[in-house]
N, C-alpha and C positions, 0 to 999 in steps of 0.2 A: 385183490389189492389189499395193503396193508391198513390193520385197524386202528393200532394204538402208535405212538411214538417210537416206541422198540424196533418193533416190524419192518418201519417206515425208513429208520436210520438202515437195517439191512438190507430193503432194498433199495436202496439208493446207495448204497456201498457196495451194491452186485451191479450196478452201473457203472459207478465211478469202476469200480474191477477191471471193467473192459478196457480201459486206457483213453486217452486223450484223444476226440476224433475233429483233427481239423474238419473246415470246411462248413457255407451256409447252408446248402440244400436242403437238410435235415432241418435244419430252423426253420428257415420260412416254409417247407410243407409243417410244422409244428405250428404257428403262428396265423401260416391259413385257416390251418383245422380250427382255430381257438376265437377266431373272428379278425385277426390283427389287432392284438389290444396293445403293440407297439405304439401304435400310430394315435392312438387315442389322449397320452399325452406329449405337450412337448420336451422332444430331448436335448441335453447336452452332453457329446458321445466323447467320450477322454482314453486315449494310448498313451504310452511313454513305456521308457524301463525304470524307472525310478517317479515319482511326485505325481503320480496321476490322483493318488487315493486323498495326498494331504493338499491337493487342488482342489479334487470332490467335496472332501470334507469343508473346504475353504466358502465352495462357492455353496453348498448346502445351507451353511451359516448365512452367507449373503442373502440368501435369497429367503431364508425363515426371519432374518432381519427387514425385510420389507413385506413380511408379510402374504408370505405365501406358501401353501403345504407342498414340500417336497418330498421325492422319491429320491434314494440313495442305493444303490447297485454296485457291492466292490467284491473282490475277492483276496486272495482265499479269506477265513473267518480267522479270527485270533484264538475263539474259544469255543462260542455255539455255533451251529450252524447258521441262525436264523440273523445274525450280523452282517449279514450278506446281502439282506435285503430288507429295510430301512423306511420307515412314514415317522417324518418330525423326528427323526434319529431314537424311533422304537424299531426295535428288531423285530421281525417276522416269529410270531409263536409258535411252541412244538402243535398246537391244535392245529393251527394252518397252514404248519407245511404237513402235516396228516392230512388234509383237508384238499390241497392243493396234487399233493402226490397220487391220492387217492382219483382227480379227474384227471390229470394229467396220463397216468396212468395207459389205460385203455386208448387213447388218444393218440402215445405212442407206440402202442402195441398195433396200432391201425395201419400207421406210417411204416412199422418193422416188420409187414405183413410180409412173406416173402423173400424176404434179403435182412439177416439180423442187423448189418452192416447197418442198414438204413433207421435202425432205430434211435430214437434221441438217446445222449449222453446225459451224465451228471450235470454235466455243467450245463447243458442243454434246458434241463429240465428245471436249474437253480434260476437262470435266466428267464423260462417261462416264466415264473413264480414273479417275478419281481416284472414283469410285464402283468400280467392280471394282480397283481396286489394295486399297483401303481396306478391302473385305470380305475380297480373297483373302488379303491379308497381317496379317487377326486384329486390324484394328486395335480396341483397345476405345473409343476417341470418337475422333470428328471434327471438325475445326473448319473450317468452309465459307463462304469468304467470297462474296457476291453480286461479278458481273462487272460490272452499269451497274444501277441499278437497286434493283429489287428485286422487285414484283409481277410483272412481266414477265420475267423472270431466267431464264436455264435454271436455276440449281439450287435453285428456288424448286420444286423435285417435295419436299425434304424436308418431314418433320415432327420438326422438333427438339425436341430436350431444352429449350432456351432460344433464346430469338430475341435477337437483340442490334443496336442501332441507335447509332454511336456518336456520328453526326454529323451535322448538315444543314446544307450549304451549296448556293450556289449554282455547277454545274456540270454539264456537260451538259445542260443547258438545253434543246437542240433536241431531245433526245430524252424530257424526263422533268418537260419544263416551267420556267415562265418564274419562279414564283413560288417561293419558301419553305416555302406549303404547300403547292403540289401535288407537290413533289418530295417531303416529309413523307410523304405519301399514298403514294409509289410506295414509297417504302421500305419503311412500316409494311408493305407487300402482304406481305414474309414471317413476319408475325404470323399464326400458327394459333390453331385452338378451344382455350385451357386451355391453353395453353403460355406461364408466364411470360417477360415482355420486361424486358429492361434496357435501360437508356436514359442513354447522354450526356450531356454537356453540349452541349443543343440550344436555339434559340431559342425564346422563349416559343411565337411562334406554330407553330412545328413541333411544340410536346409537344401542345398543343393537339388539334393530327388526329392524333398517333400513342397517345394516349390514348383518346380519340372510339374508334378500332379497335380497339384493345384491349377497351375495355367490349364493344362488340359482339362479340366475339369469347371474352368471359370470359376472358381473361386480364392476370392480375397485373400491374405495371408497378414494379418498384426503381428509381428514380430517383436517379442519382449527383450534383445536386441536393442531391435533395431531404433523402440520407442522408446526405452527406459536407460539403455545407453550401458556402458559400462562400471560407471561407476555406484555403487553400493549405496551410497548416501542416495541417490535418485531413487530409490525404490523403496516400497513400501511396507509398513512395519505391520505382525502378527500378533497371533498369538503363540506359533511357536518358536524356539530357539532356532541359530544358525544361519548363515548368509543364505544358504539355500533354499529353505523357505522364503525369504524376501523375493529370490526369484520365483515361485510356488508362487506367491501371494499380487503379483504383478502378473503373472500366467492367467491367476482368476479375477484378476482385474480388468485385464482384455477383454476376458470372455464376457464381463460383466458389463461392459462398454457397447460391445456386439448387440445386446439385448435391443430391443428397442422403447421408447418413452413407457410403454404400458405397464414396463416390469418396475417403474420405480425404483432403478436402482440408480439412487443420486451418490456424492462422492460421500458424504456423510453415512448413510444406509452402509456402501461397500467398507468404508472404515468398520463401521460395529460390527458388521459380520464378521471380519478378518481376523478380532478382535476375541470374538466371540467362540472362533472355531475351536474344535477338540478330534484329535486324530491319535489312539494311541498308539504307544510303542516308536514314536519319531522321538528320541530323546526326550523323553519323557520323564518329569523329576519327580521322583516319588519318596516316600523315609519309607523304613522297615526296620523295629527296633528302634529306632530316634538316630537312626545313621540313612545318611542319605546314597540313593537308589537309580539309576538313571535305567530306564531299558528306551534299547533304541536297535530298528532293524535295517540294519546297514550288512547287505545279504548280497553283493555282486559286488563287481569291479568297480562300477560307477558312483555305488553307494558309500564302496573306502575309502575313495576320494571326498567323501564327504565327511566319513569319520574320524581323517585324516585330523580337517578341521576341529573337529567337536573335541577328539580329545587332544590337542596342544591347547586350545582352550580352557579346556578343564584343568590341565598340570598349571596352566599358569594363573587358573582363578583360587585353586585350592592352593599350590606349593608343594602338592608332591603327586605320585603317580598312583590310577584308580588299580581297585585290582578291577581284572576282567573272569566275565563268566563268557563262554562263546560255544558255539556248535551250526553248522554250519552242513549245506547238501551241495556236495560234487566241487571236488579239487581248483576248478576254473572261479570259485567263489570263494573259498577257501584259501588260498595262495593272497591273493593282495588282502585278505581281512588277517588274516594272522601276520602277515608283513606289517601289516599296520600298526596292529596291537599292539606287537612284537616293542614298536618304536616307544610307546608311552605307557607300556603296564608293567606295575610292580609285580604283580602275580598273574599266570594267565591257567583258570579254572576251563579244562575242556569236560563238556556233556555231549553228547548225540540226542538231537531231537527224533521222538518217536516218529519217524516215515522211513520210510524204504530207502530212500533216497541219500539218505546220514550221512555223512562221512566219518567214518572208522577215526579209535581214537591214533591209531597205527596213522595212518593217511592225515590226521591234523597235526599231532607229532612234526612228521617227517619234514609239515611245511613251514613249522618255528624255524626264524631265523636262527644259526648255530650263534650268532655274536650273542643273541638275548642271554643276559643273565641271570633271570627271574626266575620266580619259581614255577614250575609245569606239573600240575595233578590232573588225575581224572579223576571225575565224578558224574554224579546225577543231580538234574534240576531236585529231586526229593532230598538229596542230602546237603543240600544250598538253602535250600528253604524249606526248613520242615516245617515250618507253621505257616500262619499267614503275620506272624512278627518276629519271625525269626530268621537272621542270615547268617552261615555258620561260615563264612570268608571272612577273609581281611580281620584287621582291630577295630577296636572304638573310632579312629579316627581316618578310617579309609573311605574313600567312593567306591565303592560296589559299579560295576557297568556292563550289563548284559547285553552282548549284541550277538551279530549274526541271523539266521535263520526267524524269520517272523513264526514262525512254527514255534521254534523254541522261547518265542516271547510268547507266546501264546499258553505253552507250560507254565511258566512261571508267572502271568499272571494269573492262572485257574487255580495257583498256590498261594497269592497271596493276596486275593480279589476273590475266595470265598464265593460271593453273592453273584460273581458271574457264573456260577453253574458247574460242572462237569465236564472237565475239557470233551472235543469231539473230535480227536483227531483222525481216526481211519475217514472220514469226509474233508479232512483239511487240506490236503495236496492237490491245487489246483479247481 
């Protein structure tokens, strides 16, 4: 087993190597072996395609606002790995994922006895981690967000306090289906016996199958819908920007209702928290060089719909149009965010984020709208931001606006956030 952090990073990148392996099996024989330190604290188990991480983030804040040590579980990491997994929103150290890898280990080389298949994964093994952190360090809740998925998930071994589903869009598709409801369906899968669900702002036909399982399943369903109604003013204010978050922020208000009298989450408590929360890379408003900076990862269909929002927003808070930096994985993500762009950028700067996955500056090209009349370069996140005060886009008087690929915010923040560390990306994808 690996001694130092170096070692530890490769192998754990000779797992991730093997590819994504749906399916629990492998978990809970992992989780047996370990004692079930699942179960040892209470969890709140979060799906969607979109707002599950800035719901975590929301309700983490809530519940350190009344006073209680939380565990935080999201993925992928922006920069380190050890962001992944979370006490009082301290990241997990390189010493104790050394530490951790290092028992984990042998554990599942026990399980992979005989069938390599059966060995635990990356993500497997990120998951144990943030199961024995979270029991050894007292945490009192959990907030555990699903990695692709949901039925199929490794951290679908819990049995939560609440299940939480924020959003259905169309994403990852090749693994979770083509359709609206069968991706619904794979999500609902972390719906347990009697365990209320809370539910987003989803399209009709997704409440549809995520209701259907719940009856079957006897459990409740709070519909933020259904409770907070359509109109905008009815819902509740954050701390981040954009209408969408107000729905986020009523998402973890349910959940926070759900609770019961012991957690002390009165209406005052869930205010500060909301108030309180930080999730980065959601539009995000940052300067660099005394020009302001926004990065925001609006990375699928569902989320240009969002960014659709932010920047008509922006063109008509500022008066004229930001330039964009963007880079993006796989054409079906690609097409409505460069459409988008397209609509409100002065300038549109394409990079490829360092994964496999990239899309070619050829294939981002091809999906600029022909009417856009702006300017189209290619670059690198290193030649955008050579310092950590430096943006070499746009004039004095531009908004800079980095979206796409949470990967690729992840570059540019290890560019210009210094004191986060060294990016880590060959462990970032998934």
């Amino acid at each position: 087993m690996p001694s130092d952090y170096a070692a530890t990073q490769e192998y754990l990148f000779s797992l991730k190597a093997k590819g994504v392996k749906f399916g629990v099996d492998r978990m809970r024989a992992l989780v047996a072996e370990l004692g079930y330190p699942e179960r040892a604290v209470p969890v709140i188990h979060l799906a969607g395609t979109n707002g599950k991480g800035s719901v975590a983030a929301m309700l983490e804040a809530v519940f350190s606002a009344a006073g209680w040590r939380t565990g935080l579980y999201t993925s992928p990491h922006l920069v380190k790995l050890g962001e992944r997994v979370q006490v009082g929103r301290k990241i997990l150290t390189e010493t104790e994922i050394v530490a951790y890898t290092r028992e984990l280990g042998p554990v599942a080389d026990k399980i992979g006895l005989g069938c390599a298949d059966d060995h635990p994964s990356f993500f497997e093994f990120m998951t144990a981690m943030a199961f024995l952190q979270f029991s050894r360090k007292g945490c009192d809740i959990a907030l555990i967000e699903t990695g692709l998925g949901g039925r199929l998930d490794a951290t679908n071994v819990v049995t939560p306090e609440v299940a939480v589903i924020t959003s259905i869009g169309l994403d990852h598709c090749e693994m979770l289906g083509n359709t609206i409801e069968a991706i619904a369906a794979e999500k609902a899968g972390i719906i347990k016996d009697g365990s209320p669900v809370v539910l987003g702002r989803v399209p009709a036909e997704a409440e549809v199958v995520i209701r259907r399982v719940a009856s079957e399943r006897g459990a409740t369903v709070y519909s933020v819908r259904e409770i907070f109604g359509e109109e905008l003013a009815g819902y509740p204010t954050t701390a981040f920007e954009g209408d969408y978050q107000r729905w986020n922020a009523a998402t973890a208000v349910l959940v926070a209702r759900c609770m019961g009298e012991r957690w002390k989450l009165t209406p005052e408590v869930i205010a500060r928290g909301l108030h309180a929360a930080r999730w980065p890379g959601r539009w995000q408003r940052t300067m660099i060089g005394g020009r302001p900076l926004i990065l925001d990862a609006s990375h699928n269909p569902e989320g240009a719909g969002v960014l659709e929002q932010q920047l008509r927003a922006l063109v008509a808070e500022t008066g004229r149009k930001p330039v964009v930096v963007t880079g993006v994985l796989g054409a079906a993500r690609a097409r409505p965010l460069l459409e988008t762009v397209s609509r409100y950028a002065a300038e549109i700067h394409l990079v490829m984020p360092q994964q496999s996955r990239a899309s070619s500056f050829e294939e981002l090209e091809a999906l600029i709208p022909a009417e856009f009349g702006g300017v189209v370069k290619r670059t690198t996140v290193a030649a955008v931001f050579t310092d950590a005060q430096t943006c070499t886009v746009g004039g004095p008087a531009d908004t800079v606006v980095v979206t796409g690929s949470i990967y690729l915010l992840g570059e540019v923040m290890a560019r210009i956030e210094p004191g986060r560390g060294t990016i880590e990306s060959r462990l970032q994808d998934f």
